[in-house]
N, C-alpha and C positions, 0 to 999 in steps of 0.2 A: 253687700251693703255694710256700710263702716257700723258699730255698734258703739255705741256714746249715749252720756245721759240724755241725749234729745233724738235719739233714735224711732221712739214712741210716735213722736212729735213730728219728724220726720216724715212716718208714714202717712202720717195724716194730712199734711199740708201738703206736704210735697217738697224736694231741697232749694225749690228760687224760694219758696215761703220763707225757710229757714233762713235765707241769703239775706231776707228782706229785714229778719226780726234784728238779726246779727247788726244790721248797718242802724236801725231805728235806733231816736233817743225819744225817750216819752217821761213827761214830767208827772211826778203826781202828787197834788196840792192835796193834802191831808193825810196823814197815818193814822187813823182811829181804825173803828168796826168796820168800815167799808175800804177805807186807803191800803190797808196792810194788807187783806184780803187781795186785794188788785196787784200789787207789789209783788206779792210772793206768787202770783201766780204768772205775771212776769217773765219774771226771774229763771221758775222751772220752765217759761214757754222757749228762752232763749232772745229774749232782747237782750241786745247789747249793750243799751247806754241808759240808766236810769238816772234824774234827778228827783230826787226826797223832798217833801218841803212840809214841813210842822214844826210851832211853834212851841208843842207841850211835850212837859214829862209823863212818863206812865205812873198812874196813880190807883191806888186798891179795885177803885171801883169801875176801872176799864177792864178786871180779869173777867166781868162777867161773858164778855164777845170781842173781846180785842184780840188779833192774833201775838202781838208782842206781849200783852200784857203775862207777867210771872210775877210770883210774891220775889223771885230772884231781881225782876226788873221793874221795880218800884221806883220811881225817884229818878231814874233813867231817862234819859232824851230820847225819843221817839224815832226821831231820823239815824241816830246813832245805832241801836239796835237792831234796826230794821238794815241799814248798811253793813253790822259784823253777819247779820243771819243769812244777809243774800251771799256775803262772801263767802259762805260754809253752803252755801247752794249752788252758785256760779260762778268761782272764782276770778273767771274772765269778765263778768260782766263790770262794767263802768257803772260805779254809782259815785253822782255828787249830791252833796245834802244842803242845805239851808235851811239853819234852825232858827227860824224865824217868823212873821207873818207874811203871807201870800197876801199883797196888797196895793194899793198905787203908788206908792214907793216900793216895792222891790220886783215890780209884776216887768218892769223896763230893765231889768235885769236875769228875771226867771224865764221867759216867754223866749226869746231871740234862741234859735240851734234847735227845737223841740222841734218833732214831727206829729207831735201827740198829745192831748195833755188832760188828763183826767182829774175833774171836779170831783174832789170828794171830801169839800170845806161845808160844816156845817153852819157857819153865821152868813146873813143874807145880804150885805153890802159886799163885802170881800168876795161873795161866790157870783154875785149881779157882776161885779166889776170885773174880774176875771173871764167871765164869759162873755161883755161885752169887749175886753181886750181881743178873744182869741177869735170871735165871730169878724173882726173891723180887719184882722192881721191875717185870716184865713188857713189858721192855725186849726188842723181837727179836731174839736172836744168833745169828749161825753162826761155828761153832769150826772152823779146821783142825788135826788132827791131822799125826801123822809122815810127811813128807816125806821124808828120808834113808834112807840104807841101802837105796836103793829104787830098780828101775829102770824099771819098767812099767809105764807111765800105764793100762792099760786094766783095771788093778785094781784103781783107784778108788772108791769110793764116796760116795753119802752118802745118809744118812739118821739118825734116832733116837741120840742118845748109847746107849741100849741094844740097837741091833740090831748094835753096832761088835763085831768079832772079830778076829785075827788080828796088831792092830794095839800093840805094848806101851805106848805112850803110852792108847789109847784105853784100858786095863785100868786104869792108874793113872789115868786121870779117872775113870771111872765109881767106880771103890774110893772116891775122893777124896769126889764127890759123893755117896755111897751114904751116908757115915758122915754126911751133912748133911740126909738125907732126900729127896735127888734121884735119882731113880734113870732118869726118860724126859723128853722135853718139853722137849730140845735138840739142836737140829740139828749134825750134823757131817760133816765130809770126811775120809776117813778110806783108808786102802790096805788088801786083803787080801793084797798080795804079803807074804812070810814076807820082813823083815828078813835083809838080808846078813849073816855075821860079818864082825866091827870088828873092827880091831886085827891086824892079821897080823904074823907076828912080824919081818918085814921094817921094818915101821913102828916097832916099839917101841911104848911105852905114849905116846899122843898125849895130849895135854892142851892147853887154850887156857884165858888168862883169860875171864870171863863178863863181857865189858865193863869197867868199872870197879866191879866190886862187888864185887873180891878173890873172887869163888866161884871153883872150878874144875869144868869139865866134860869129858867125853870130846869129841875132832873125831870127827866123826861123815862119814863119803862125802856126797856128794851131787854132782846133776848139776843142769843148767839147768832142764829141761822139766816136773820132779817140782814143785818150788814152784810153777812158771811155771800148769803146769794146773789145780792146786789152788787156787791164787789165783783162777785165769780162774772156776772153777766158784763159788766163791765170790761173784764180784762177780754172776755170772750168779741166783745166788741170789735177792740183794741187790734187783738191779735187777726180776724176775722180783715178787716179792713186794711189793715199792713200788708198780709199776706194775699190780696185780692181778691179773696171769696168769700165776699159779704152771702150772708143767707137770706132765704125772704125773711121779709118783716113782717113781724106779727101782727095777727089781727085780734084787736082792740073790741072787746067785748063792751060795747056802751049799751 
């Protein structure tokens, strides 16, 4: 058996898997806690053909669980770092970037060529509209859900954009998609743990810019291993489904 970085990987899929990853182009809409995470796992699984797409630099307060995030890569674009790291991991592999917003102006431009394409956009219009693009175009997605405010990875989930509970992001996407006529027939990662309270009055009212788009939003807690695993289960998805051997689906403790 040939010995290569994807040797590992090899044995466990089996080589049409690898055939399969080699030929895949899979998009992924966001490079934070969760995107990066996905990306570099990727990268070492042996797809081919990656496109990038984030519209932020890395800033201080992403080193807490960002995999790019470095006091070296401060100020740094997102998509740019994330393309020199995979090139020092895969040099074969195809990455194109778009450092920009994932949006209904560029979503007619990002979508078309993908076999894949993984939600991992945190603001709820942009992540609505994207997922109803790839549901209508039958485009494969998997979407993560809320990371934050969260501390206990073994309450994870995924399955069905409808069987999600628990979760307030996952409420406002199903709302989102209900008024569009989408109601199931999208995958998601999602937490059942009950959201922390924000804000304590220690803190004050936190606020951060939304990048450069003048929005403002709440800072929200978060810790390393909440994106880190959501991301992992994601890629795990990804690669699972490319390669034809999806696993059973989990049973959903309600």
């Amino acid at each position: 058996m040939e010995i290569d970085q994807f040797s590992r990987t090899r044995l466990l899929f089996g080589e049409q898997a690898l055939e399969n990853f080699l030929s895949a182009r899979v998009g992924i809409m966001g490079l934070g806690g969760v995107g990066s995470y996905v990306a570099e796992a990727l990268a070492r699984s042996g797809i081919g053909k990656l496109l990038l797409v984030d519209f932020d630099a890395i800033s201080e307060s992403n080193i807490n669980r960002q995999l790019l995030a470095l006091h070296s890569t401060i100020g740094k674009q997102k998509t740019e770092v994330m393309k020199e790291r995979i090139a020092d991991i895969n040099p074969d592999c195809e990455v194109d970037i778009f450092s920009g917003f994932c949006n209904k102006d560029s979503r007619g431009e990002l979508l078309p060529g993908l076999d894949f394409v993984v939600d991992a956009i945190d603001s709820l219009v942009p992540k609505v509209g994207l997922l109803e693009d790839c549901w209508r175009q039958k485009i494969p997605v998997i979407s993560i859900l809320g990371a934050a405010s969260r501390f206990d990875p073994a309450q994870i989930r995924i399955g069905d954009i409808s069987q999600t509970y628990m979760c307030p992001l996952a409420r406002r996407v199903r709302k989102f998609l209900g008024r569009r006529g989408i109601r199931n027939g999208i995958e998601v990662i999602y937490s059942i743990e009950q959201p922390i309270d924000q804000y304590p009055p220690e803190a004050g009212s936190q606020q951060d810019w939304q990048g450069n788009t003048g929005r403002m939003r709440g800072t929200l807690g978060s810790v390393v291993y909440m994106p880190a695993i959501m991301g992992m289960w994601a890629a795990s998805y990804v690669l699972r489904k490319i390669a034809k051997q999806d696993a059973p689906p989990l049973t959903l403790n309600h």
